[in-house]
Residue frames relative to the residue before (quaternion, step in Angstrom):
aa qw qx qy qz dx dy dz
X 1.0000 0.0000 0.0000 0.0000 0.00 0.00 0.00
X 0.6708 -0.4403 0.4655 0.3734 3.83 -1.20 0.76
X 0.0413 -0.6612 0.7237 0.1934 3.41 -1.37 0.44
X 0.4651 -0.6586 0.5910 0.0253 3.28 -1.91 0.89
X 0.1681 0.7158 -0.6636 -0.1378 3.76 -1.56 0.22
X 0.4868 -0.6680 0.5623 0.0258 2.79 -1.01 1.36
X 0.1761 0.8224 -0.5405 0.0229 4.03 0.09 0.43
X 0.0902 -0.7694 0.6280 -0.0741 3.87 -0.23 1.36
X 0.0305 -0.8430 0.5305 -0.0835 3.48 -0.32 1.85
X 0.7852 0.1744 -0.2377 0.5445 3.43 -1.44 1.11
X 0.4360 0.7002 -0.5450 0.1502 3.57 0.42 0.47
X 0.8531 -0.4194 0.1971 0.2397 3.57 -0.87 1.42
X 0.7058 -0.3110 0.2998 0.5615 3.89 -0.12 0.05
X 0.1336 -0.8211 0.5170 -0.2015 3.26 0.41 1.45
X 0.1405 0.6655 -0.7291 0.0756 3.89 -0.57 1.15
X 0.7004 -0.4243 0.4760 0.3208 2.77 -2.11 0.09
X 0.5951 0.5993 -0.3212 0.4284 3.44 1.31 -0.61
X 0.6345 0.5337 -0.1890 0.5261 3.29 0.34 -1.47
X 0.6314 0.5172 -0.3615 0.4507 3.86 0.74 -0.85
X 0.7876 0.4151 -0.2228 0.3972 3.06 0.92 -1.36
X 0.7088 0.2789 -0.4592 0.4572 3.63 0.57 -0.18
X 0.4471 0.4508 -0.6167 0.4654 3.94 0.12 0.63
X 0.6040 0.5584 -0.4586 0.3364 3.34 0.20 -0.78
X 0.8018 0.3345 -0.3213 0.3769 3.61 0.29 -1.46
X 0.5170 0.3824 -0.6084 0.4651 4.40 0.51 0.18
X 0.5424 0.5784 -0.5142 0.3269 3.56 0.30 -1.39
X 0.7854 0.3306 -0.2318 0.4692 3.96 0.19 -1.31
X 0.5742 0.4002 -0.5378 0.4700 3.96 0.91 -0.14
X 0.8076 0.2984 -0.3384 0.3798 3.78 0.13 -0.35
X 0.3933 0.6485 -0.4209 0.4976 3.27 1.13 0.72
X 0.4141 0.6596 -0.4623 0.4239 3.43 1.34 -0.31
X 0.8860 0.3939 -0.1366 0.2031 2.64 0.23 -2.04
X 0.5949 0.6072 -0.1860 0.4928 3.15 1.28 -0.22
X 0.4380 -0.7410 0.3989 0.3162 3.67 1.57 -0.17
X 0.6090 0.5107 -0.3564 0.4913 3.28 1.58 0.94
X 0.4768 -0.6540 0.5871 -0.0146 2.93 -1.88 1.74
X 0.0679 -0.6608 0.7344 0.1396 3.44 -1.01 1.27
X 0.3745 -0.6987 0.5856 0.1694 3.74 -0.92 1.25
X 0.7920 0.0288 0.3370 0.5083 3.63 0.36 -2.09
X 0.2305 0.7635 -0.5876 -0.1367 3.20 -0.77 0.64
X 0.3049 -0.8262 0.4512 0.1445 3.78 -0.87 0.36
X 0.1970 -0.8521 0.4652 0.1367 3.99 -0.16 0.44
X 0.2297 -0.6229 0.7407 0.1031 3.69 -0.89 0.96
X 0.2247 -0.7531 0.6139 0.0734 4.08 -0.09 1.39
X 0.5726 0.7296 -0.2598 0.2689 3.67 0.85 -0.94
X 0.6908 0.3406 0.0934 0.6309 2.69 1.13 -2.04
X 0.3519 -0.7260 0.5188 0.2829 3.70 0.77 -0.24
X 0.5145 0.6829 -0.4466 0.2636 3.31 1.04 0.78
X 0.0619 0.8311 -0.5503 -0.0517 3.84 -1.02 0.06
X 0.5447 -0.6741 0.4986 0.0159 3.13 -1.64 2.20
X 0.1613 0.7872 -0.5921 0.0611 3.74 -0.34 0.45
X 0.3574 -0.6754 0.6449 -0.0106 3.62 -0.81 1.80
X 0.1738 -0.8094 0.4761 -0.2967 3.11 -0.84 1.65
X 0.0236 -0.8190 0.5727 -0.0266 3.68 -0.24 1.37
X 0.1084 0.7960 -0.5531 0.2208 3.56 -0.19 1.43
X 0.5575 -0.4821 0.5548 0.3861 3.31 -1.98 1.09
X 0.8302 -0.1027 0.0532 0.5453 3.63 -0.05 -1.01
X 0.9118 -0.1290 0.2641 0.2867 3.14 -2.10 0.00
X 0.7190 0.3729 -0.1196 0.5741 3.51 0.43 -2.06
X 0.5099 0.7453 -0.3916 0.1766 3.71 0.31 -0.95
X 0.6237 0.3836 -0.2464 0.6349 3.85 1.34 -0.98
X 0.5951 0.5828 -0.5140 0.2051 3.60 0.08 -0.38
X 0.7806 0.3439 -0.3944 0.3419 3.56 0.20 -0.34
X 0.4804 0.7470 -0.3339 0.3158 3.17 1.82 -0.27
X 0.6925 0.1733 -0.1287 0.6884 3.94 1.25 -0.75
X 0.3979 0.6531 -0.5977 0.2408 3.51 0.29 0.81
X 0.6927 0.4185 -0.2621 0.5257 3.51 -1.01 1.12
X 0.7342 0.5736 -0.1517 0.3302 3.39 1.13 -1.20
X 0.7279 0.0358 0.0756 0.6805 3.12 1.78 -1.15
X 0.6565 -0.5351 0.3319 0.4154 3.34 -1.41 0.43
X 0.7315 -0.2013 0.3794 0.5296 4.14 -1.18 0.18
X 0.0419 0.7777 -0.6273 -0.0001 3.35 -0.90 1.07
X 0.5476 -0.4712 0.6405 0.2606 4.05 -1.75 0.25
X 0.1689 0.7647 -0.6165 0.0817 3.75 -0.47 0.99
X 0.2525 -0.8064 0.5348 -0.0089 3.47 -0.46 2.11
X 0.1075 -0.7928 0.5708 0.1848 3.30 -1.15 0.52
């Protein structure tokens, strides 16, 4: 299956905490959608955060972290 990166930049008082609970709906409705959060990684500094992705296609994560974070850059 394709891998994904998700890259959500300048997002707001960014913690490792706060990362983590978004993270765990973001990956329940990823289920449904036939998407895999692998890894995600945070640049706290920059308020930025990396999220590795196993997806059928491209569009597939999007509804999965909508709402959660700000507009994000998704590289294949």
């Amino acid at each position: 299956m394709p891998l994904y990166m998700d890259i959500h930049q300048h997002v707001e008082g960014l913690t490792a905490d706060a990362a983590a609970q978004a993270h765990r709906p973001t990956c329940t409705r990823g289920e449904k959608y036939g998407v895999k959060y692998l890894h995600y990684w945070l640049d706290l500094q920059a308020g930025n955060i990396f999220c590795l992705i196993e997806a059928p296609t491209k569009d597939a994560p999007s509804p999965c972290s909508r709402g959660t974070w700000p507009p994000l850059r998704r590289v294949d």
